[in-house]
C-alpha positions in Angstrom: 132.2 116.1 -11.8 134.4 117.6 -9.3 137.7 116.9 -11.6 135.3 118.5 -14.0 135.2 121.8 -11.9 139.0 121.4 -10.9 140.2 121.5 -14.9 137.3 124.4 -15.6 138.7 126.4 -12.5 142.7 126.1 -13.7 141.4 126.6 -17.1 139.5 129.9 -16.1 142.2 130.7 -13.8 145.0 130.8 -16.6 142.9 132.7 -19.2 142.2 135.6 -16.5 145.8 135.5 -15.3 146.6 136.5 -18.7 144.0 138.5 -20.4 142.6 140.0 -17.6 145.1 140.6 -14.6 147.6 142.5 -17.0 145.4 144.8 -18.1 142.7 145.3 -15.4 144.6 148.5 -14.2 144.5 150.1 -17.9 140.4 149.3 -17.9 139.9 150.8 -14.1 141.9 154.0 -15.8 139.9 153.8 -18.7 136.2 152.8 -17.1 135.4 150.0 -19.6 136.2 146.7 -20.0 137.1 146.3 -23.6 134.3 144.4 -25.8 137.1 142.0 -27.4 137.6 140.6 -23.5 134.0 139.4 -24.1 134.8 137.8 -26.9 137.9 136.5 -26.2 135.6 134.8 -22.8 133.0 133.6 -25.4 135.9 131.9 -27.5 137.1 130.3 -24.1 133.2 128.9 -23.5 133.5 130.9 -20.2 130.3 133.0 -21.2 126.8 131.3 -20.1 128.0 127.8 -19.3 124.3 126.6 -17.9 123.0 127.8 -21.4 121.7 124.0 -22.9 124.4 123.3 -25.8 121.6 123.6 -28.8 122.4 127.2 -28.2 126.0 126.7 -28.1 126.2 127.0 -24.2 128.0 123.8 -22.5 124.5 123.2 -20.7 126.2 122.5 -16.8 125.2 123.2 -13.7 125.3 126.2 -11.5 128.8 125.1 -9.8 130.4 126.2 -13.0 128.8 129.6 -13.1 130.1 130.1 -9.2 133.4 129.1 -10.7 133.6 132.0 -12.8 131.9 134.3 -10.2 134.7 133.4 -7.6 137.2 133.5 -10.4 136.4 137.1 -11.9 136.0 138.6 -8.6 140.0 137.5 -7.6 141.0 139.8 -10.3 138.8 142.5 -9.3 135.1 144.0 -8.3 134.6 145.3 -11.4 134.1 142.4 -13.4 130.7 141.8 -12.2 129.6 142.8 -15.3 130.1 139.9 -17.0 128.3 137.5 -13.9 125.4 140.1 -14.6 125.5 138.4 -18.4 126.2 134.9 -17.2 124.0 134.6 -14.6 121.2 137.2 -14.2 120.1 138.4 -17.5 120.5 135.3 -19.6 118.4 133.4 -17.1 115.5 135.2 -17.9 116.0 134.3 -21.1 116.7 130.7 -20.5 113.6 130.5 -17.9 111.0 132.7 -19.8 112.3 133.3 -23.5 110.3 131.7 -26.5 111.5 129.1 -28.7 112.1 131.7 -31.6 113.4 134.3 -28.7 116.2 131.9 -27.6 117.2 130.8 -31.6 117.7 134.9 -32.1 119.7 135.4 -29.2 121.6 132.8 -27.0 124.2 131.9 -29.5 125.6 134.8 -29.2 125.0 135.8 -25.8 127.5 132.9 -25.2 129.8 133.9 -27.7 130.2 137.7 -26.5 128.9 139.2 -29.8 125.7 139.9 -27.7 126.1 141.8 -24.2 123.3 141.8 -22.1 121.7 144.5 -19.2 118.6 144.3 -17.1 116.8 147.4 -16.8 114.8 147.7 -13.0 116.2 150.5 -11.4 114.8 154.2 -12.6 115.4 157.4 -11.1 112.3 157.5 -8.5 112.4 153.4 -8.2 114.4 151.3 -6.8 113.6 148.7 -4.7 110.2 149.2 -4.9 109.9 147.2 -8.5 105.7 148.0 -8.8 106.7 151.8 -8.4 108.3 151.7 -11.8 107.4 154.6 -14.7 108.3 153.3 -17.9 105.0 152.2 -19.5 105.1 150.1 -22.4 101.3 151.0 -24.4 100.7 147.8 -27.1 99.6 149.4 -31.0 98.9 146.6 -32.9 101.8 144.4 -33.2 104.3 147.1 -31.7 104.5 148.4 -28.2 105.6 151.9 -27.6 108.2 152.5 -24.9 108.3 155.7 -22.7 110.1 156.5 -19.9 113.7 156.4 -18.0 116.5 153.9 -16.4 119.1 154.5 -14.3 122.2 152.5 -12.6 122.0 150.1 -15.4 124.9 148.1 -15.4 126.6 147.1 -18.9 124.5 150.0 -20.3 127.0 151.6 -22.7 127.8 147.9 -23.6 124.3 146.2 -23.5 123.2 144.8 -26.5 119.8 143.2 -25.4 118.2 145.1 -22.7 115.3 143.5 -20.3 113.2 146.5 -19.3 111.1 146.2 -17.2 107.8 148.8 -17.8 104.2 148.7 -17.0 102.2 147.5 -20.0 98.9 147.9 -18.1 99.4 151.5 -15.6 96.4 151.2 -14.3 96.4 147.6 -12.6 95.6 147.3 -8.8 97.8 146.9 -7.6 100.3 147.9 -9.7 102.6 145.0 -10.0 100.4 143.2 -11.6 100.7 145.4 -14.7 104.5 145.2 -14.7 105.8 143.1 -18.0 109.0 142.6 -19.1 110.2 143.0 -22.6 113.6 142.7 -24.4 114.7 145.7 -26.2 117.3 145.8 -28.6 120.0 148.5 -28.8 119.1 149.6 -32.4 115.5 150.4 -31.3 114.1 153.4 -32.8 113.7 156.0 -29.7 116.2 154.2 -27.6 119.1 156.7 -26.4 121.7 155.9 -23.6 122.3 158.3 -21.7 125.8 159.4 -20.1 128.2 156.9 -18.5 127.9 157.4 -14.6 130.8 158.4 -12.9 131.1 156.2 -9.6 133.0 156.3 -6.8 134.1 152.9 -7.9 133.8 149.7 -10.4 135.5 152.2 -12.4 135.8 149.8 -15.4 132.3 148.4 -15.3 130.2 150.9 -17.4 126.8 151.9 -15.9 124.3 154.3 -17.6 121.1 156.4 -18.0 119.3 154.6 -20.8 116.4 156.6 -22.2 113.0 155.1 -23.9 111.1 158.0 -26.4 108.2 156.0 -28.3 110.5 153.3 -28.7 108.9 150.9 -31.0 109.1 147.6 -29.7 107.9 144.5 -31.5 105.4 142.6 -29.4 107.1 139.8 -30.6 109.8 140.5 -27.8 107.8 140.6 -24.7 109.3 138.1 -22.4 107.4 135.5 -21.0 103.2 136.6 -20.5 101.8 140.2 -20.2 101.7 141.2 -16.5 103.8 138.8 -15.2 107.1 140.4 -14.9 107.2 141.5 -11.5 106.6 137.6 -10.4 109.2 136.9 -12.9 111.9 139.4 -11.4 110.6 138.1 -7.5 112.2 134.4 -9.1 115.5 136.0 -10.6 116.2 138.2 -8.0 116.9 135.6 -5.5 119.8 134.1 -8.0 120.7 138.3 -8.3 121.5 138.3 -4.6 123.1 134.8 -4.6 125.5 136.0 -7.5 126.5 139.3 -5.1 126.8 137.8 -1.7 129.5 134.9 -3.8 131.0 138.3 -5.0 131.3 139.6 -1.7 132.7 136.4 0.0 135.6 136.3 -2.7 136.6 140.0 -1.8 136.6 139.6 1.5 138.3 136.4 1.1 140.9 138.5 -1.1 141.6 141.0 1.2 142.2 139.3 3.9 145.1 137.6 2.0 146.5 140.9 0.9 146.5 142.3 4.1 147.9 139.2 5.8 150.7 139.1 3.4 151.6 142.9 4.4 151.7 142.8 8.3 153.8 139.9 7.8 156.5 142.4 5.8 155.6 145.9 7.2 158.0 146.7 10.1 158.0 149.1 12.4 159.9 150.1 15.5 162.0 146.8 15.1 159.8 144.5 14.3 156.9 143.5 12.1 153.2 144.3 11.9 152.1 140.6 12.5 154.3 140.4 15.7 151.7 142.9 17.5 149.2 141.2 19.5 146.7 143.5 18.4 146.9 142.7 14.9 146.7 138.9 15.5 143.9 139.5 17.0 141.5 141.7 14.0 143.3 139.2 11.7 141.8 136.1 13.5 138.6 137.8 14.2 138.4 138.7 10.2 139.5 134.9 9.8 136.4 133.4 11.4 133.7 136.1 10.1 135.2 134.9 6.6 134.9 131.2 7.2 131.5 131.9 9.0 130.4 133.1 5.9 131.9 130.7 3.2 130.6 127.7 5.2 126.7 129.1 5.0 127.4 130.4 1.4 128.0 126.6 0.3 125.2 125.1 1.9 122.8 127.7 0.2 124.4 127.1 -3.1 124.0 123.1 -2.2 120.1 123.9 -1.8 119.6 126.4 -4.5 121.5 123.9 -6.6 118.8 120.8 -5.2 115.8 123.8 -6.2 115.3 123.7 -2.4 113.7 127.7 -2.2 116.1 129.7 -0.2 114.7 133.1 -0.2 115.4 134.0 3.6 118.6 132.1 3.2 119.8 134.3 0.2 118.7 137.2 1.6 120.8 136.2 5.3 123.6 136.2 3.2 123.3 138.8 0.8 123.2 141.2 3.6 125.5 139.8 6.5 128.4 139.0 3.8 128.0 142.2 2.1 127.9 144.3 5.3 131.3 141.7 6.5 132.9 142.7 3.4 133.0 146.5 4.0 134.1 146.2 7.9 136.8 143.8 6.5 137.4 146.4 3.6 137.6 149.1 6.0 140.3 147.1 8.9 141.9 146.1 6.2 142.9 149.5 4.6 143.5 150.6 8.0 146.2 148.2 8.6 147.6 148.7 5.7 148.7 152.4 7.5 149.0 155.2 5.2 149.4 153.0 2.1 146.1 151.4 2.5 145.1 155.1 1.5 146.9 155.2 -2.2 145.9 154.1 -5.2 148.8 151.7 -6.4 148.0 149.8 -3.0 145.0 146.8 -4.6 143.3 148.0 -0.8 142.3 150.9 -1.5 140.2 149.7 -4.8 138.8 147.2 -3.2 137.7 149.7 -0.3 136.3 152.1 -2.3 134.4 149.0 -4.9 132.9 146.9 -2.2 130.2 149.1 -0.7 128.0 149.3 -3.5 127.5 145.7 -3.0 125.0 146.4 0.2 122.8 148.5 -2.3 122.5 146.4 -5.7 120.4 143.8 -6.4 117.9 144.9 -3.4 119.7 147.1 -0.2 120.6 145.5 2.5 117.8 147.3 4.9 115.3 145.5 2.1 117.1 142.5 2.6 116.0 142.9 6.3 112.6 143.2 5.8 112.3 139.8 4.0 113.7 138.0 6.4 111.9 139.7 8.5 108.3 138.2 7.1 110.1 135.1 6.1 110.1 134.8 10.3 106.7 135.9 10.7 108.0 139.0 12.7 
């Protein structure tokens, strides 16, 4: 199996270095990455690897996802859209999707003719999932859809949406009337809204979507009526796994970067990496980065062995995360003045890596589970 992953990583590794790399600069420019690149990673079998090979996924394990999480995060932060696909949305397909529901739409979820989004986040909820708006009201063998999303990444792409929306609004409490349905983007009364201008992931497109008596077939309702907040509890924790492997690589990444420029940067004589000083942040970065990797692979090792690593994820989600801006932040500063322009790959990377702490559950959320994970 590892030779397996070796071969897979080169193989990933020279399909990015030539289809991606060259052009990533023209997509930041741009704020999308193209649709054909999706394709072009379906054609590769580099879309949904763990998807069981019925559906035309390769059906392997989890190490082969991280593979292409590490991978697609060396060429830059905003890729993350496609690990969204891979290994956030599809899963709840996968895990809760019908017989007839996985027939429709995994095949081409692997092959990129289908991009996927998950729908949580709206503009008076975010991490608090039961506060959610969007109510979903069943009418015979239709539900109608009202309501708003926001943040949604892959929206302008997004194909298949997962929304989630309350289907009962007056549960007590009110999670239990959460339910999750899949809504596809030719839905009468579904309207995306305007691509969000961030202050980075400049080519990964994030939207408004909009939901005005959508008709949606009951046939789509994912998994059982009033279980979807239970259902996004279970996903979330692979959510935050996928981030905090994001926000190793980076940091990983910019260390490298920055090492590689104090060792040519000179001034008054000599070079950057002969100042004491700069050792020092350098080697203190060094071990916060290795700190991190080494826990990072023994939560993937039990996550892998379905050992439950809530508290563990949620450890890492937020201490890598929060390591990844401080490095983001000494490392543009060594880079002096150039750390500050755009050509310099630093100053994408400092301006892409905060939003990490706030997706998939903020950091101070992060916090408060581990803080009743401890009893405390």
């Amino acid at each position: 199996m590892e030779q397996e992953r070796r071969i897979f990583r080169e193989a990933v590794r020279r399909f990015l270095e030539k289809e991606a790399k060259p052009f990533y600069d023209e997509w930041e420019e741009k704020r999308m990455v193209p649709r054909d690149f999706w394709k072009k990673m379906g054609e590769q079998g580099f879309l949904c690897p763990q998807v069981e090979e019925k559906y035309g996924g390769a059906g392997v394990d989890f190490s082969f996802s991280v593979i292409l999480i590490e991978e697609l995060e060396k060429v830059g932060s905003g890729m993350i859209g496609i690990s969204l696909h891979n290994d956030i949305v599809v899963p709840y397909l996968t895990s809760f999707g019908t017989e007839e529901q996985k027939k429709k739409y995994l095949p081409r979820c692997v092959s990129g003719e289908i991009i996927t989004a998950v729908a949580m986040t709206e503009p008076g909820a975010g991490s608090d999932l039961a506060g959610i708006q969007t109510t979903a009201i069943r009418e015979g063998d239709y539900y109608t859809v009202n309501g708003q999303k926001t943040f949604i990444t892959n929206g302008i792409h997004g194909d298949l949406i997962v929304v989630a929306c309350k289907t009962d609004p007056q549960a007590v409490p009110s999670y239990r009337g959460i339910s999750l349905l899949l809504i596809d983007k030719d839905t009468p009364g579904f309207t995306r809204g305007r691509k969000l201008n961030k202050v980075g992931l400049h080519c990964q497109d994030t939207a408004e979507l909009f939901f005005q008596d959508a008709k949606v077939p009951v046939a789509n309702l994912l998994g059982a009526e009033g279980k979807g907040f239970h259902q996004m509890m279970e996903k979330l924790q692979q959510e935050r796994l996928v981030v905090a492997i994001s926000a190793q690589v980076a940091g990983e990444e910019m260390w490298k970067m920055t090492t590689e420029y104090v060792k040519t940067r000179r001034t008054f004589g000599q070079s950057l990496n002969s100042y004491q000083s700069i050792r020092f942040a350098l080697a203190e970065m060094a071990t916060e980065i290795e700190l991190g990797r080494t826990f990072l692979q023994e939560i993937i090792r039990k996550f892998m062995n379905k050992e439950d690593v809530t508290n563990q994820v949620s450890m890492a989600k937020w201490w890598i995360t929060d390591q990844a801006k401080n490095i983001a932040m000494k490392c543009m500063h060594l880079h002096g003045g150039y750390g500050y322009m755009e050509e310099y790959p630093i100053a994408r990377r400092f301006r892409d890596i905060p939003v990490m702490a706030i997706y998939a559950g903020s950091n101070e959320m992060m916090k408060i589970i581990i803080a009743k994970k401890l009893g405390i």
